[in-house]
ROVOPA-383572 format. One record per residue (C-alpha): residue in one letter; residue number from 1; chain; x, y, z. Coordinates in steps of 0.25 Angstrom, whole numbers, padded with zeros to 4 digits. Example, Ala and Ser with C-alpha at 12.3 -4.5 7.8 and 13.67 -1.06 7.14 Angstrom:
2
<site rest="a" nr="1" kette="A" xx="0049" yy="-0018" zz="0031"/>
<site rest="s" nr="2" kette="A" xx="0055" yy="-0004" zz="0029"/>
***
This chain:
270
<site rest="x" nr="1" kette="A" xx="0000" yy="0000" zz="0000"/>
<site rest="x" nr="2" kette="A" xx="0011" yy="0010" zz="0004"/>
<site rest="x" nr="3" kette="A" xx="0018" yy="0006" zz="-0009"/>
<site rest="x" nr="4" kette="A" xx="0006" yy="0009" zz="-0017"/>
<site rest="x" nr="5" kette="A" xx="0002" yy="0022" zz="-0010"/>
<site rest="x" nr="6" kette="A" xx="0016" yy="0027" zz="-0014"/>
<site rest="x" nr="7" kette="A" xx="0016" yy="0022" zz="-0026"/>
<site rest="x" nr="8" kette="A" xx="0001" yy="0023" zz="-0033"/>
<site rest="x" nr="9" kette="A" xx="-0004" yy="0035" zz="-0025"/>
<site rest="x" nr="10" kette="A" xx="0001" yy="0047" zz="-0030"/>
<site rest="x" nr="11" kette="A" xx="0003" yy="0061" zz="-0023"/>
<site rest="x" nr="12" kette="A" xx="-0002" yy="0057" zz="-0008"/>
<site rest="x" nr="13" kette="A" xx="0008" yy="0055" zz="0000"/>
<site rest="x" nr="14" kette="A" xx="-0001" yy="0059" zz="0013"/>
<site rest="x" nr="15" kette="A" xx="-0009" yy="0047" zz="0007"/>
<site rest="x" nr="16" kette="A" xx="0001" yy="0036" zz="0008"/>
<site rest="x" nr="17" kette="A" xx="0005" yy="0042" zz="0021"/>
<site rest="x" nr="18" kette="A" xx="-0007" yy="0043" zz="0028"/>
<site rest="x" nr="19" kette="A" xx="-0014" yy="0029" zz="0021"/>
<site rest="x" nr="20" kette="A" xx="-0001" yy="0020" zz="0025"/>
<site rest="x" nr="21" kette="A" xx="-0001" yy="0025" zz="0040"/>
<site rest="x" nr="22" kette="A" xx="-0014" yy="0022" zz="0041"/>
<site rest="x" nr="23" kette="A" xx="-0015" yy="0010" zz="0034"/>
<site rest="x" nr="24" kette="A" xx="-0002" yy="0004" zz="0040"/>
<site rest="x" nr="25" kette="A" xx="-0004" yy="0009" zz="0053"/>
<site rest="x" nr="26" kette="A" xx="-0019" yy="0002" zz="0055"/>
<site rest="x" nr="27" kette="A" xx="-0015" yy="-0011" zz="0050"/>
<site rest="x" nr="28" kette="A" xx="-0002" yy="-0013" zz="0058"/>
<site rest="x" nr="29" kette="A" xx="-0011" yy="-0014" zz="0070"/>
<site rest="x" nr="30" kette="A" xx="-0017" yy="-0026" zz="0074"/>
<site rest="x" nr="31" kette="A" xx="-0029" yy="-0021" zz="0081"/>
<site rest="x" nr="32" kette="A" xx="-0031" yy="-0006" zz="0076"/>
<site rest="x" nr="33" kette="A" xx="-0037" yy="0003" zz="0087"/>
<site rest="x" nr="34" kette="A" xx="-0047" yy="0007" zz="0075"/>
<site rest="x" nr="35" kette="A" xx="-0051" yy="0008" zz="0059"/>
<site rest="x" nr="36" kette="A" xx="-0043" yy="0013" zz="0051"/>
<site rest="x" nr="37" kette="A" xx="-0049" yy="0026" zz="0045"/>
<site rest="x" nr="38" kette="A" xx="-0044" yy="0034" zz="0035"/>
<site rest="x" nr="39" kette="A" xx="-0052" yy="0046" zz="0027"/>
<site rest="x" nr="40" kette="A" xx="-0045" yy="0049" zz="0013"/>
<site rest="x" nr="41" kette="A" xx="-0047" yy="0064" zz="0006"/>
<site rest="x" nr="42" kette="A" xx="-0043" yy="0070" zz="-0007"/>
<site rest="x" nr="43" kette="A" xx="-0049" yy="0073" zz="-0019"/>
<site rest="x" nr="44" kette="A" xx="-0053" yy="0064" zz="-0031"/>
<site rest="x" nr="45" kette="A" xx="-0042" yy="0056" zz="-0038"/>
<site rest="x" nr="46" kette="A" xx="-0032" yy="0058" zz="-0026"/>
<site rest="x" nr="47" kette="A" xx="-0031" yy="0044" zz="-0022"/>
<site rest="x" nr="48" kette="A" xx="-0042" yy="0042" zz="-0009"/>
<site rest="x" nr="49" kette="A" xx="-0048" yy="0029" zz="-0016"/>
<site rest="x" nr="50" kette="A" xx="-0037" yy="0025" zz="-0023"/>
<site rest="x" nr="51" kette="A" xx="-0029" yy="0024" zz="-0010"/>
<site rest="x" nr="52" kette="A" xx="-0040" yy="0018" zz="-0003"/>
<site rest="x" nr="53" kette="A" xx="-0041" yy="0007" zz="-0013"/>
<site rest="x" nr="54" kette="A" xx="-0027" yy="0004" zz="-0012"/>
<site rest="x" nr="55" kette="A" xx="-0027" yy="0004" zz="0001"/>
<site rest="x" nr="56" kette="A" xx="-0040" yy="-0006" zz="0001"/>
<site rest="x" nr="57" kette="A" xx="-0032" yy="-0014" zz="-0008"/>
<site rest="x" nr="58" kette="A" xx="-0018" yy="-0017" zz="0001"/>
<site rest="x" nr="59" kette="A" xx="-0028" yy="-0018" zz="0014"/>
<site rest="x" nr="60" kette="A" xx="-0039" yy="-0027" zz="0007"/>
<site rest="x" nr="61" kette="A" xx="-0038" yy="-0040" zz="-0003"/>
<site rest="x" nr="62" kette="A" xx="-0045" yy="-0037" zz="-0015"/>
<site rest="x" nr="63" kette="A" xx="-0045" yy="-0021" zz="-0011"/>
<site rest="x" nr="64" kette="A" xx="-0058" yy="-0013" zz="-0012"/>
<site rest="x" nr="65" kette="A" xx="-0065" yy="-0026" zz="-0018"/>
<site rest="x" nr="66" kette="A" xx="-0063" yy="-0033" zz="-0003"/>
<site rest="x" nr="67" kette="A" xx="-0076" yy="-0037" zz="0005"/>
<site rest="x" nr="68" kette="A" xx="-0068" yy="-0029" zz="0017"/>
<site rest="x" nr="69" kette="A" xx="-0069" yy="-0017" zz="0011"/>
<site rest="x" nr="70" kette="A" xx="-0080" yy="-0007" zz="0008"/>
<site rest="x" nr="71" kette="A" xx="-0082" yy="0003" zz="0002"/>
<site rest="x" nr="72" kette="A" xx="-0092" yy="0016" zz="0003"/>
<site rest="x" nr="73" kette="A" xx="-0097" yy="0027" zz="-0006"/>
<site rest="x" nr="74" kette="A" xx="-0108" yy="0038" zz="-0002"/>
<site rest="x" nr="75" kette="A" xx="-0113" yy="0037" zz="-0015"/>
<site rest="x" nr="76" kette="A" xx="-0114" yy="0025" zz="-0018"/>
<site rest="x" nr="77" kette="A" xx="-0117" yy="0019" zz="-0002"/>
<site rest="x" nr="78" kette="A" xx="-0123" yy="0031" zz="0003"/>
<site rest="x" nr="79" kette="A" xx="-0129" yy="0039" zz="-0007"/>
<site rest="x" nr="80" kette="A" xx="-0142" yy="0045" zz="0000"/>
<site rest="x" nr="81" kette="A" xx="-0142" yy="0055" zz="0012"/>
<site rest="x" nr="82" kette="A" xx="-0156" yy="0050" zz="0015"/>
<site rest="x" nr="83" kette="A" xx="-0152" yy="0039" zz="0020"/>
<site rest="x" nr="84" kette="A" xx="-0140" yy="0040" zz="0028"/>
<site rest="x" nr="85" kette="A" xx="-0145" yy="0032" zz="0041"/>
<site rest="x" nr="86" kette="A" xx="-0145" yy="0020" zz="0030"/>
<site rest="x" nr="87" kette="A" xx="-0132" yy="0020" zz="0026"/>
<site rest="x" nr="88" kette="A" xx="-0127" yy="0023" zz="0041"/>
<site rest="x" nr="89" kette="A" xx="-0132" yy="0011" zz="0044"/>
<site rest="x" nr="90" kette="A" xx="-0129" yy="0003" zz="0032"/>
<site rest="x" nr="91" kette="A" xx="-0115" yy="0008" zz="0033"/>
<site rest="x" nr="92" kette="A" xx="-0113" yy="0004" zz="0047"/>
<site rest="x" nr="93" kette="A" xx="-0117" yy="-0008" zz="0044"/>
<site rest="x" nr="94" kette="A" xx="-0109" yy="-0012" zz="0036"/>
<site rest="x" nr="95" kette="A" xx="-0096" yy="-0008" zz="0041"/>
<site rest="x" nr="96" kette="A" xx="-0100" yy="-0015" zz="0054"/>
<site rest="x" nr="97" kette="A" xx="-0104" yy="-0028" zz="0044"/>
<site rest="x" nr="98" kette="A" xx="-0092" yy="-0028" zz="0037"/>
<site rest="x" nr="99" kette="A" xx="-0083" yy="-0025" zz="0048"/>
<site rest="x" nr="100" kette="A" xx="-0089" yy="-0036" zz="0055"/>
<site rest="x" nr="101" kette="A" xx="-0084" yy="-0045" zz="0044"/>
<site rest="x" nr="102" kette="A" xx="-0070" yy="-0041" zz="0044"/>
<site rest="x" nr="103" kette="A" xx="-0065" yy="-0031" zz="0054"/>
<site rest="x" nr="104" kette="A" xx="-0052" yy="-0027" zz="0043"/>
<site rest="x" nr="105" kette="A" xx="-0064" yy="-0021" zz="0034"/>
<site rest="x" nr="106" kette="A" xx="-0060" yy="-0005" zz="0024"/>
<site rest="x" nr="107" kette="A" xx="-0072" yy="0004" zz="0022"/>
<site rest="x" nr="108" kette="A" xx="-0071" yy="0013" zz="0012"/>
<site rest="x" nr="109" kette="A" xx="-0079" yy="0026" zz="0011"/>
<site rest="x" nr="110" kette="A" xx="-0078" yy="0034" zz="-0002"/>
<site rest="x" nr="111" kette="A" xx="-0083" yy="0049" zz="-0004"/>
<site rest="x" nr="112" kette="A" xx="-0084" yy="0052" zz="0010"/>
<site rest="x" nr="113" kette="A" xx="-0086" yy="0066" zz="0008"/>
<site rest="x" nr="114" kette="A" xx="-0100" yy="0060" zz="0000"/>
<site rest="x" nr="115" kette="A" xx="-0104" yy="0053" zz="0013"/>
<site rest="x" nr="116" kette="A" xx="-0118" yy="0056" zz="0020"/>
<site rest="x" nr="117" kette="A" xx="-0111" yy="0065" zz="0032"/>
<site rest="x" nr="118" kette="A" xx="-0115" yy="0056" zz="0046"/>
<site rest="x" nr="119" kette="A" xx="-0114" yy="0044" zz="0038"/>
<site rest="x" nr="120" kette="A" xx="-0098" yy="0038" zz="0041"/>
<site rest="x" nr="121" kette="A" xx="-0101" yy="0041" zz="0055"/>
<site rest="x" nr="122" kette="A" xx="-0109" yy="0027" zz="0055"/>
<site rest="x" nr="123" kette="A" xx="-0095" yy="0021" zz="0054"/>
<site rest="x" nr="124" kette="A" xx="-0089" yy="0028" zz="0065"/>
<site rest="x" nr="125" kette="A" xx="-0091" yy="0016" zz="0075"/>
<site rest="x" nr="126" kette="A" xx="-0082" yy="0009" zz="0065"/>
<site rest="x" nr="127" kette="A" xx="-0069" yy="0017" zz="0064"/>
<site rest="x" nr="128" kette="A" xx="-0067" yy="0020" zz="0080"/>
<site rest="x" nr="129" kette="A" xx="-0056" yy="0013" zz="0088"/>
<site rest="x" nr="130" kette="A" xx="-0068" yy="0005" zz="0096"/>
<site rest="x" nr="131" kette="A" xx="-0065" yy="-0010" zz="0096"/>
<site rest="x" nr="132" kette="A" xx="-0077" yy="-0018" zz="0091"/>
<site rest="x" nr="133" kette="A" xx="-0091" yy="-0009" zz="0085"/>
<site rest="x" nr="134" kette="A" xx="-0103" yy="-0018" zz="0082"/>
<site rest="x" nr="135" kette="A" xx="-0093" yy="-0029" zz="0089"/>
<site rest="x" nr="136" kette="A" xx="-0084" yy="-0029" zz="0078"/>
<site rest="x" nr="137" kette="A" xx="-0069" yy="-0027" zz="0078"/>
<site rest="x" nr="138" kette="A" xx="-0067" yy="-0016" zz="0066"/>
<site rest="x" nr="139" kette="A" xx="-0054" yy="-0008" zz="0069"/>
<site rest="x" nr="140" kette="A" xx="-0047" yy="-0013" zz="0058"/>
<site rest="x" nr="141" kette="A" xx="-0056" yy="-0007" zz="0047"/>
<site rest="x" nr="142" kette="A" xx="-0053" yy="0003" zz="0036"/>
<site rest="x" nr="143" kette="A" xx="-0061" yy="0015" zz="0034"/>
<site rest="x" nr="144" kette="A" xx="-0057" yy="0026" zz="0023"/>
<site rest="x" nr="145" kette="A" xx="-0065" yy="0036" zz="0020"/>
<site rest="x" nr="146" kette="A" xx="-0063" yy="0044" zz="0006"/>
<site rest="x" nr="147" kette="A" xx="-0067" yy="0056" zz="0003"/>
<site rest="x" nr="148" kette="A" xx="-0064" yy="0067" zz="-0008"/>
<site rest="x" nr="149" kette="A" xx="-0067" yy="0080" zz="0004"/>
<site rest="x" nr="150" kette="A" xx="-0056" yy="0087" zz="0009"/>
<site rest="x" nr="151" kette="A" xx="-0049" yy="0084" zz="-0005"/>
<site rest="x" nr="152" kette="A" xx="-0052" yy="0100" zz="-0008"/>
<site rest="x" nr="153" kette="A" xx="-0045" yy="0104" zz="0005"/>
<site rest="x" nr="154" kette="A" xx="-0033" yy="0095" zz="0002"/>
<site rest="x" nr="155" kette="A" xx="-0031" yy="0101" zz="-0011"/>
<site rest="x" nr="156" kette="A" xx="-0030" yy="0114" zz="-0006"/>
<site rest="x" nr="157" kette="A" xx="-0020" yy="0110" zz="0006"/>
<site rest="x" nr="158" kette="A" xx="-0013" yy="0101" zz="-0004"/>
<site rest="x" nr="159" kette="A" xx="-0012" yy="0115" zz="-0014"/>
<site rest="x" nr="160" kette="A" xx="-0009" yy="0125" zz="-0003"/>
<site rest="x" nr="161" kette="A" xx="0004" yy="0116" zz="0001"/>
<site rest="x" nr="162" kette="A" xx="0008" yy="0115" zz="-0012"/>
<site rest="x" nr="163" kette="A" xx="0007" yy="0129" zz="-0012"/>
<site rest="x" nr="164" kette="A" xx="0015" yy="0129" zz="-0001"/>
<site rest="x" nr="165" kette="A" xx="0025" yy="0120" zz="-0008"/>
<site rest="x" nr="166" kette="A" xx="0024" yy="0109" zz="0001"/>
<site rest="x" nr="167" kette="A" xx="0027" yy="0097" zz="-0005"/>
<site rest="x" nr="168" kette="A" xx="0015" yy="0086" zz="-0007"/>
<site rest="x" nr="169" kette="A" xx="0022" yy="0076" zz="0001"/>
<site rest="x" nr="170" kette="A" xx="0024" yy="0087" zz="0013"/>
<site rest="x" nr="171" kette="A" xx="0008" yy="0090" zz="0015"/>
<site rest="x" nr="172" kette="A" xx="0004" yy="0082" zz="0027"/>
<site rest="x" nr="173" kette="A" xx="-0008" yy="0077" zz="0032"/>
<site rest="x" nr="174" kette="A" xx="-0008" yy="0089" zz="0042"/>
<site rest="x" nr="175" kette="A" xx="-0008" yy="0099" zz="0030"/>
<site rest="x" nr="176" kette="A" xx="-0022" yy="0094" zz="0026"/>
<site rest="x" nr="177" kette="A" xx="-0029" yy="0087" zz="0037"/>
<site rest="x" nr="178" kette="A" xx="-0035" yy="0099" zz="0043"/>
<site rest="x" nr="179" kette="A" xx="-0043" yy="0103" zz="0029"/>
<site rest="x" nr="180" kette="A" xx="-0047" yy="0090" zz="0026"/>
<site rest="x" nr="181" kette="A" xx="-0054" yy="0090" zz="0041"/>
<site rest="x" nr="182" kette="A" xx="-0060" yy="0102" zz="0038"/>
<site rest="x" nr="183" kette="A" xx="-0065" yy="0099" zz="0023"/>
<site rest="x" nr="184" kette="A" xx="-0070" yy="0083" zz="0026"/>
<site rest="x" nr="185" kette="A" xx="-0073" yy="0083" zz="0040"/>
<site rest="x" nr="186" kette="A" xx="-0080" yy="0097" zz="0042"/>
<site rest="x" nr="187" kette="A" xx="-0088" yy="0097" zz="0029"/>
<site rest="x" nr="188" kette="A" xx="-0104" yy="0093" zz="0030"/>
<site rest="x" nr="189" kette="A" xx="-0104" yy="0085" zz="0018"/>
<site rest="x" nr="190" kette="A" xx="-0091" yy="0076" zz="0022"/>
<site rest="x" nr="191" kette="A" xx="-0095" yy="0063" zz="0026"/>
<site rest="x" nr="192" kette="A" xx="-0085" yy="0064" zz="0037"/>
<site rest="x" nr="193" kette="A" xx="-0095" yy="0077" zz="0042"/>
<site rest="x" nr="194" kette="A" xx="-0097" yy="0078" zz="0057"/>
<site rest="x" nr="195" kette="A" xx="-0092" yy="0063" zz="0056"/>
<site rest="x" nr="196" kette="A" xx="-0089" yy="0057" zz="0070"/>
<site rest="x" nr="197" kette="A" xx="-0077" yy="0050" zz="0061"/>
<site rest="x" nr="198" kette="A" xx="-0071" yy="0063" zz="0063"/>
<site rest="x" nr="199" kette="A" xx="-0074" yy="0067" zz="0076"/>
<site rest="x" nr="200" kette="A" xx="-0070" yy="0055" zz="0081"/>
<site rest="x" nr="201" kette="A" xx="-0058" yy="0055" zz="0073"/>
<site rest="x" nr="202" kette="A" xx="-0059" yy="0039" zz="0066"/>
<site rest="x" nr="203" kette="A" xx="-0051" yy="0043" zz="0053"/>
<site rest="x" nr="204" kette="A" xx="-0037" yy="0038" zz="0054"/>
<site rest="x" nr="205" kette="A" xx="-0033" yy="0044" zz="0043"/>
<site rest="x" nr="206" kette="A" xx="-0036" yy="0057" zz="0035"/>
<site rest="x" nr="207" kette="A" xx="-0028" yy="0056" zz="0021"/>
<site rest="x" nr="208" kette="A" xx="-0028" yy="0067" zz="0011"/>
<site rest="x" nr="209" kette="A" xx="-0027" yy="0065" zz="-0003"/>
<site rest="x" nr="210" kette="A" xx="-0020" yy="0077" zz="-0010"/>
<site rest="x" nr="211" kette="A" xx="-0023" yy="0082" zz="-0024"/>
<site rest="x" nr="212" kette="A" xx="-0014" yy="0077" zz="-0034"/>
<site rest="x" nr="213" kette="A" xx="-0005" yy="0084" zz="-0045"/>
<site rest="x" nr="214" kette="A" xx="-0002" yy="0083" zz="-0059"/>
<site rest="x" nr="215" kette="A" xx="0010" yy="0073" zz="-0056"/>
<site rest="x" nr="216" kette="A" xx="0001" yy="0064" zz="-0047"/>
<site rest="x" nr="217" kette="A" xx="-0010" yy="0063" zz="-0059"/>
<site rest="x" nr="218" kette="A" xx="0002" yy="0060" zz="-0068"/>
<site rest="x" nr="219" kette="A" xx="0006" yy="0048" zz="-0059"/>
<site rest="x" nr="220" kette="A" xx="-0008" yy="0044" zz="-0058"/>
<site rest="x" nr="221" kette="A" xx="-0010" yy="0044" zz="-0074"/>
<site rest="x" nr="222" kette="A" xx="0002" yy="0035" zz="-0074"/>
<site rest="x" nr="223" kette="A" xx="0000" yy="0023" zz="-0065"/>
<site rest="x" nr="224" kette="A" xx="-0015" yy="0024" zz="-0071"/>
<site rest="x" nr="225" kette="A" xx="-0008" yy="0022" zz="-0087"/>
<site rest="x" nr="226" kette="A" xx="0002" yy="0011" zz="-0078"/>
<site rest="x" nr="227" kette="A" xx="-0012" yy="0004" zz="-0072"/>
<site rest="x" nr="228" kette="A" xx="-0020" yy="0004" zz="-0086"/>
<site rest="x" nr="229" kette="A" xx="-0007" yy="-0002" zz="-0093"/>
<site rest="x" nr="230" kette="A" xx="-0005" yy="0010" zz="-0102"/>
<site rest="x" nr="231" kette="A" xx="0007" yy="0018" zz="-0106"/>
<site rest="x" nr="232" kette="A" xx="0013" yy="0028" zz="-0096"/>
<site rest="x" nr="233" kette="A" xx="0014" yy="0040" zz="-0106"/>
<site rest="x" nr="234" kette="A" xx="0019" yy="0053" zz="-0102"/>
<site rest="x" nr="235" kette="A" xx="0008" yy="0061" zz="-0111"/>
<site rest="x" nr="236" kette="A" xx="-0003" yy="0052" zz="-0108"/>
<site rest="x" nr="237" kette="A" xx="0001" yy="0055" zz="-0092"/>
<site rest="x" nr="238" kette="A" xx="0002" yy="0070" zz="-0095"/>
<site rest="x" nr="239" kette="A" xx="-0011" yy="0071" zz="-0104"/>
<site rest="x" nr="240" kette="A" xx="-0020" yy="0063" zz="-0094"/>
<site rest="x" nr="241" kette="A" xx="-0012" yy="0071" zz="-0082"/>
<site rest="x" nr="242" kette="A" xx="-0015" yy="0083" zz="-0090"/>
<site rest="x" nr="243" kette="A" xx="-0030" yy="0081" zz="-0092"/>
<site rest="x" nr="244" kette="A" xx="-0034" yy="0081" zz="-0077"/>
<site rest="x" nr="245" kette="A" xx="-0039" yy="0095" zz="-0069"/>
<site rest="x" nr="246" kette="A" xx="-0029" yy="0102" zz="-0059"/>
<site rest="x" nr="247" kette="A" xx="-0032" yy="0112" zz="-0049"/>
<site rest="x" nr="248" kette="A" xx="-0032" yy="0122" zz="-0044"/>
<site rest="x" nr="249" kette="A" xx="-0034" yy="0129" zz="-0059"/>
<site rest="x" nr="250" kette="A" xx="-0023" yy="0139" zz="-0059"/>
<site rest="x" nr="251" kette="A" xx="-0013" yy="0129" zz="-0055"/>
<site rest="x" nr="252" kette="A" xx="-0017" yy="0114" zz="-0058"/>
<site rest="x" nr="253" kette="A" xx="-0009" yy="0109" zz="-0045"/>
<site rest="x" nr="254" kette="A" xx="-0018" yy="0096" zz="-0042"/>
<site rest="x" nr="255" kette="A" xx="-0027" yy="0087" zz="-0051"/>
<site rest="x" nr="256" kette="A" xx="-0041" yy="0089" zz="-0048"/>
<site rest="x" nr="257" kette="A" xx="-0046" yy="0076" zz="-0049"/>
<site rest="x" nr="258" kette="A" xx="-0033" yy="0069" zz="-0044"/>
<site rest="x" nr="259" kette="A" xx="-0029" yy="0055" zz="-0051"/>
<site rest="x" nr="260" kette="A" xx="-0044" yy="0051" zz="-0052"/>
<site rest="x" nr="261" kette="A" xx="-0048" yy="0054" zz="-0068"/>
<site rest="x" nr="262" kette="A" xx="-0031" yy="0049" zz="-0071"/>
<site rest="x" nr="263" kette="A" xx="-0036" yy="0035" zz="-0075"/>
<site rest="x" nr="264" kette="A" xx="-0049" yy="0040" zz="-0085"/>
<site rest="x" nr="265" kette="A" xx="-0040" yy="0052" zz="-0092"/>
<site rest="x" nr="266" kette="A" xx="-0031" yy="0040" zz="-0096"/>
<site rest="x" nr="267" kette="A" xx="-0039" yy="0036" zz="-0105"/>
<site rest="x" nr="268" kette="A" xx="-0041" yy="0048" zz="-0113"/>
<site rest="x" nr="269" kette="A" xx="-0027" yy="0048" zz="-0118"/>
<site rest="x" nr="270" kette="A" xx="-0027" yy="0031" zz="-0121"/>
***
């Protein structure tokens, strides 16, 4: 995992870092004090699913595709306000069902900053450092919540460093913590809103995802040509590189849409 975070994920350093000591730390103990729980923010194409994929896929046999792993989408799971008692008690029960199947269960929740605000706090039994809930021994679950907020707030800090002329690999998690408090945990229509996931501080881990330049699209365009079996052709990298939106408008720093559209531009130039 650590071999592939350096090498597959490009332009996060504070991603590696933060994923590897929370990963390697959790599973070095025998009997964790509690879940592991991390929250991702970026914005789109910076990696979050990606990296929890890859993560599923070192920590899971079959990767995502495992019965031990779920996954969750507010669109898709949750889609209507109306009925947010419902899918309270549909999702407690089944995180409590299938914890009860195997303790060393990930839950995966997409588009947090889509999710019904009260609703994650069903799950807040689960991610304490109690020993048993519902008499079932769950402290050596995974939960990773993903979510595109506080991607805005990131991009400016990551912007006003650069400004500043600090180096990528100098921003630490200190630099952007605070803003990405504010913009997810503050905000009325964060799913994290007046959470007690907060307040009683459950996450772990808070890992931000920072925009990504020119270079980093071109690495991505890259080892998307490697992965499809076609030719690594300089033009073909700078066109499909070329073809993607930077911000901010006057200066074209960082790629709006990361490395997400890389693998359907490729196409175009084939």
């Amino acid at each position: 995992l650590e071999c592939d975070l350096a090498t597959k994920l490009v332009g996060q350093p504070l991603v590696r870092q933060q994923v590897m000591k929370g990963v390697s730390e959790f599973l070095e103990k025998r009997n964790p004090e509690k879940p592991l729980v991390m929250s991702f923010h970026g914005s789109t194409g910076t990696g979050k699913t990606y990296v929890s994929s890859m993560l599923i896929h070192y920590l899971f046999q079959g990767g995502l595709q495992n019965p031990y792993v779920h996954q969750f989408s507010p669109i898709v799971h949750f889609p209507h306000a109306e009925q947010i008692e419902q899918y309270k008690a549909s999702l407690k029960s089944w995180i409590q069902g299938n914890l009860t199947k195997c303790g060393r269960s990930a839950f995966l929740f997409d588009e947090m900053d889509k999710m019904h605000p009260g609703l994650i706090d069903v799950i807040i039994p689960f991610l304490g450092p109690s020993w048993v809930v519902y008499g079932t021994n769950y402290r050596k679950a995974i939960f990773i919540f993903i979510s595109n907020a506080g991607g805005e707030q990131i991009n400016k800090m990551t912007l006003g460093l650069q400004h500043a002329h600090k180096d990528r690999e100098e921003i630490s998690l200190q630099d952007l913590e605070p803003a990405i408090s504010k913009a997810v945990f503050e905000n009325p229509q964060s799913g994290f809103w007046k959470s007690g996931i907060i307040n009683e501080h459950l996450i772990d881990f808070v890992v931000p995802f920072l925009p990504l330049k020119r270079h980093h699209v071109k690495q991505c365009v890259v080892s998307e040509l490697v992965q499809q079996g076609l030719e690594v052709c300089t033009g073909v990298v700078e066109e499909v590189a070329d073809s993607i939106p930077y911000f901010p408008e006057e200066q074209k720093i960082f790629s709006s849409t990361g490395c997400k559209t890389v693998a359907s531009r490729i196409s175009f130039f084939f």
